[in-house]
PAPATOR-163037 format. One line per 2 residues: number of its first residue (from 1); their letters; for each residue x, y, z of N, C-alpha, C. Coordinates in Angstrom, 1 decimal. Layout:
N
NUM	a	X/Y/Z/X/Y/Z/X/Y/Z ~ ... $
//
This chain:
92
1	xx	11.6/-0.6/-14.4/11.3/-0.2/-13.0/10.9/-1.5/-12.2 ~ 11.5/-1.3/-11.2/11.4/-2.7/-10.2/10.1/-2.6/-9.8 $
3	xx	8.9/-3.6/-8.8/7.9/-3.7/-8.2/8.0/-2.8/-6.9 ~ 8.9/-2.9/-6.3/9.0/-1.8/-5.0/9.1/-0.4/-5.6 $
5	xx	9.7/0.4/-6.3/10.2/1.8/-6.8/8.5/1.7/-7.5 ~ 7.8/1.1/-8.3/6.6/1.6/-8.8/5.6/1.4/-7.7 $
7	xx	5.9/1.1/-6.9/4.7/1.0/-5.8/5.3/2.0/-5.1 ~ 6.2/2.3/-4.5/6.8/3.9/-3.9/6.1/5.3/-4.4 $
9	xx	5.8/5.2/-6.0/5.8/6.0/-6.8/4.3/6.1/-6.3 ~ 3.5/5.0/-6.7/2.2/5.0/-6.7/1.5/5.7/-5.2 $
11	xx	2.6/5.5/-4.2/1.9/5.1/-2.7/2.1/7.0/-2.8 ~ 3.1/7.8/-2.6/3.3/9.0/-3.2/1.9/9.9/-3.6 $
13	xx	1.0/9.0/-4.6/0.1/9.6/-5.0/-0.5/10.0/-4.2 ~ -0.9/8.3/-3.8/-2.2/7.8/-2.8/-2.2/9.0/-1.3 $
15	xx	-0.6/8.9/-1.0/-0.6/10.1/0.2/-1.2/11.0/0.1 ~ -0.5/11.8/-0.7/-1.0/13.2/-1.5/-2.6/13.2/-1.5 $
17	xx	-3.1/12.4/-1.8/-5.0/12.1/-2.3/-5.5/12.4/-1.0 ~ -4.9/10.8/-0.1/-5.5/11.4/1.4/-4.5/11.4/2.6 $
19	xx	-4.7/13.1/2.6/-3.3/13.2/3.3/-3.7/12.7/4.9 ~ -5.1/12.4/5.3/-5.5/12.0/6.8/-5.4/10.5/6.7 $
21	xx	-4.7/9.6/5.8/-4.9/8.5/5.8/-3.2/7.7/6.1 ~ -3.0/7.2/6.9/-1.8/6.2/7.3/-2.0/5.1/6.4 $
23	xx	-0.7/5.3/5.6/0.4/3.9/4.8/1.4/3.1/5.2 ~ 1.5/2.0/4.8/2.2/1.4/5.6/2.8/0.3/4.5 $
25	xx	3.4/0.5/3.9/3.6/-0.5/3.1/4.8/-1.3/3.3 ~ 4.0/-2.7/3.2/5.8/-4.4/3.5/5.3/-5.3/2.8 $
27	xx	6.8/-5.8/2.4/7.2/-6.6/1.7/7.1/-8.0/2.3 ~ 7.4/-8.9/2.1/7.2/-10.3/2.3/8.2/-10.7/1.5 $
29	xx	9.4/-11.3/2.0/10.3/-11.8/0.9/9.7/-13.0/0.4 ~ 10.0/-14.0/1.1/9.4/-15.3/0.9/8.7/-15.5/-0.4 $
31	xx	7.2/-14.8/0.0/6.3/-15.5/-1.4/6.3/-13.8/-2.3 ~ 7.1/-13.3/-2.1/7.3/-11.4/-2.8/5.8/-11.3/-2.6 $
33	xx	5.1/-11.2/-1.8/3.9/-10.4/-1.4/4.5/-9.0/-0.8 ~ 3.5/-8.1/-1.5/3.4/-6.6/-1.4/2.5/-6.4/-0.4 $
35	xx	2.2/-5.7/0.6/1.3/-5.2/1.3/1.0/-3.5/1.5 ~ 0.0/-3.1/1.4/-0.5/-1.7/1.6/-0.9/-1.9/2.7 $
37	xx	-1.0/-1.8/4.0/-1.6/-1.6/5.3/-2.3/-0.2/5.6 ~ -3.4/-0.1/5.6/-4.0/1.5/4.8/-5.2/1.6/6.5 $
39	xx	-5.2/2.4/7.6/-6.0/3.1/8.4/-6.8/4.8/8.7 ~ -7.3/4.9/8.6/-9.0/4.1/8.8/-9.7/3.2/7.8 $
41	xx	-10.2/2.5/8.5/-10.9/1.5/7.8/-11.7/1.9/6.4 ~ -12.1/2.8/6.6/-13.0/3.6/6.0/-12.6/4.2/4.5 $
43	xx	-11.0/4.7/5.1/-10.3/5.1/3.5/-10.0/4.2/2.9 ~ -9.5/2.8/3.6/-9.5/1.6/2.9/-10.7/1.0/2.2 $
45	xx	-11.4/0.9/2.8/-12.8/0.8/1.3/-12.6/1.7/-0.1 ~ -12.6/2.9/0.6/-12.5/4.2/-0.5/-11.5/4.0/-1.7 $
47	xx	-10.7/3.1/-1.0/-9.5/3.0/-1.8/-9.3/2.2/-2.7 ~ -9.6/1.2/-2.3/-10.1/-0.4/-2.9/-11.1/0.4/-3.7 $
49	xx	-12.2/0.6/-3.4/-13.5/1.0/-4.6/-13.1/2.2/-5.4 ~ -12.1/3.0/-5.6/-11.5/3.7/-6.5/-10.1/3.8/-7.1 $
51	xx	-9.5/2.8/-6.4/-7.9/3.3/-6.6/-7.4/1.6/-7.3 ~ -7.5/0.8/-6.0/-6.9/-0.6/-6.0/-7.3/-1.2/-7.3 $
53	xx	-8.2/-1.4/-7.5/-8.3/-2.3/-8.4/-7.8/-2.4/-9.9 ~ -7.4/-0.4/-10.6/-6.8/-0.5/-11.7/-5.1/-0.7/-10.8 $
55	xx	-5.0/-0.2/-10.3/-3.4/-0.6/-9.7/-3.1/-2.1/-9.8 ~ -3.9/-3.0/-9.1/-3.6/-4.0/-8.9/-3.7/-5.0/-10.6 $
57	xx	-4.2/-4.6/-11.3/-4.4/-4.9/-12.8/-3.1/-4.8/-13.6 ~ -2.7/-3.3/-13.1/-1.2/-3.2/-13.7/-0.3/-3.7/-13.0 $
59	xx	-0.1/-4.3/-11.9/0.8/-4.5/-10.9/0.8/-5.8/-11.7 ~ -0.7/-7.1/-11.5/-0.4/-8.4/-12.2/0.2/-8.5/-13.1 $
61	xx	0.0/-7.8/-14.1/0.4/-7.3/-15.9/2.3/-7.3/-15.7 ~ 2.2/-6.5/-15.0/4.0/-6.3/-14.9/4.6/-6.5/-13.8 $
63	xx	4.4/-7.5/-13.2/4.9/-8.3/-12.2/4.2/-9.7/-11.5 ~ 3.9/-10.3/-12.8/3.1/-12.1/-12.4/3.5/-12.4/-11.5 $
65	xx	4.7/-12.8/-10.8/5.3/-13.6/-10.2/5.3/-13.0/-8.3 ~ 4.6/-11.8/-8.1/4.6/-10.9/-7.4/3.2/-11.0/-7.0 $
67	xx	2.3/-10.5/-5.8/1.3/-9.9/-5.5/0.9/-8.9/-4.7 ~ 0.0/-8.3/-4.9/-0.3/-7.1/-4.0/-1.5/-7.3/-3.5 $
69	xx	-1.4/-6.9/-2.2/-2.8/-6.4/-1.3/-2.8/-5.3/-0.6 ~ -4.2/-4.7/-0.7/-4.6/-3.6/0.1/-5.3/-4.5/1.2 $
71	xx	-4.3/-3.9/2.5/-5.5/-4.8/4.0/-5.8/-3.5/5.0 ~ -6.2/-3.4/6.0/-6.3/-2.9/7.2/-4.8/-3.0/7.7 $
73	xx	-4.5/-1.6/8.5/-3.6/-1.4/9.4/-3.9/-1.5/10.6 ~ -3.0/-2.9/10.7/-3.4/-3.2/12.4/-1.8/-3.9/12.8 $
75	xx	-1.7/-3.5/14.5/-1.0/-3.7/15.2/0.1/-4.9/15.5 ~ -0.8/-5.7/15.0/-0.5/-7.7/15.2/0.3/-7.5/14.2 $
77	xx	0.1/-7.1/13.0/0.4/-7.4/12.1/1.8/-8.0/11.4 ~ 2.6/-9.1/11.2/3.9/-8.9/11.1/4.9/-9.2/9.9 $
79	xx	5.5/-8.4/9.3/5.9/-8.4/8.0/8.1/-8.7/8.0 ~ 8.3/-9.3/7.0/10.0/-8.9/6.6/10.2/-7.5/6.3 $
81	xx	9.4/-6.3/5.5/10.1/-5.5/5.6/9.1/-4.0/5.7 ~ 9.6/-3.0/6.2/8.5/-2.1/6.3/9.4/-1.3/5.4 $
83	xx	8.9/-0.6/4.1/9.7/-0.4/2.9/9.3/1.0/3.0 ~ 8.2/1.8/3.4/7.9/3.0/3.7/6.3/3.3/4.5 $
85	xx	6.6/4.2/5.2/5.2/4.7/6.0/4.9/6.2/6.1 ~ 3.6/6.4/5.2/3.1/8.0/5.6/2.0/7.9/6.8 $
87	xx	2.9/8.7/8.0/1.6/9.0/8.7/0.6/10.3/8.6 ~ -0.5/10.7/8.4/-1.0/12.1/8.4/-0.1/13.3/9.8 $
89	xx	0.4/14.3/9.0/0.3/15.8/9.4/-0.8/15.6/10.4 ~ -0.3/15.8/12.1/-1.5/16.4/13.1/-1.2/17.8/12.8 $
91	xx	-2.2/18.8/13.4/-1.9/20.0/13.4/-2.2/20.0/14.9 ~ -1.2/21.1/15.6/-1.2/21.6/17.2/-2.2/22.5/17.3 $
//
């Protein structure tokens, strides 16, 4: 399994967990940095202190040459590729 398709897989979960939370995940060709762009701030703590850190353990393990980060989702922000985005379900 490639690093993109198991991070698809994973991000999948993560939606599911918190469905009020916006994903945003890009790629970076260049240096293959991974990015999670994760808003509210707030779930991104949550996430980082329960989620990220075994993820990012297996991600090193099976893909050295590769990195991942979990950042804030912000606006400025500018990537090569936007590979998939969950926004939260509003309700009317």
């Amino acid at each position: 399994m490639q690093s993109q398709e198991f991070l698809k897989i994973k991000l999948d979960g993560l939606a599911v967990t918190y469905p009020a939370t916006t994903f945003r995940y890009c790629y970076d060709n260049f240096d293959k940095d991974h990015f999670v762009c994760i808003d509210p701030i707030i779930d991104l703590q949550v996430i980082i202190e329960k989620e990220a850190v075994e993820l990012d353990r297996f991600f090193i393990r099976n893909f050295p040459s590769e990195s991942l980060s979990f950042i804030e989702n912000r606006e400025d922000l500018v990537f090569d590729q936007l590979v998939l985005e969950y926004q939260p379900a509003t309700s009317i």
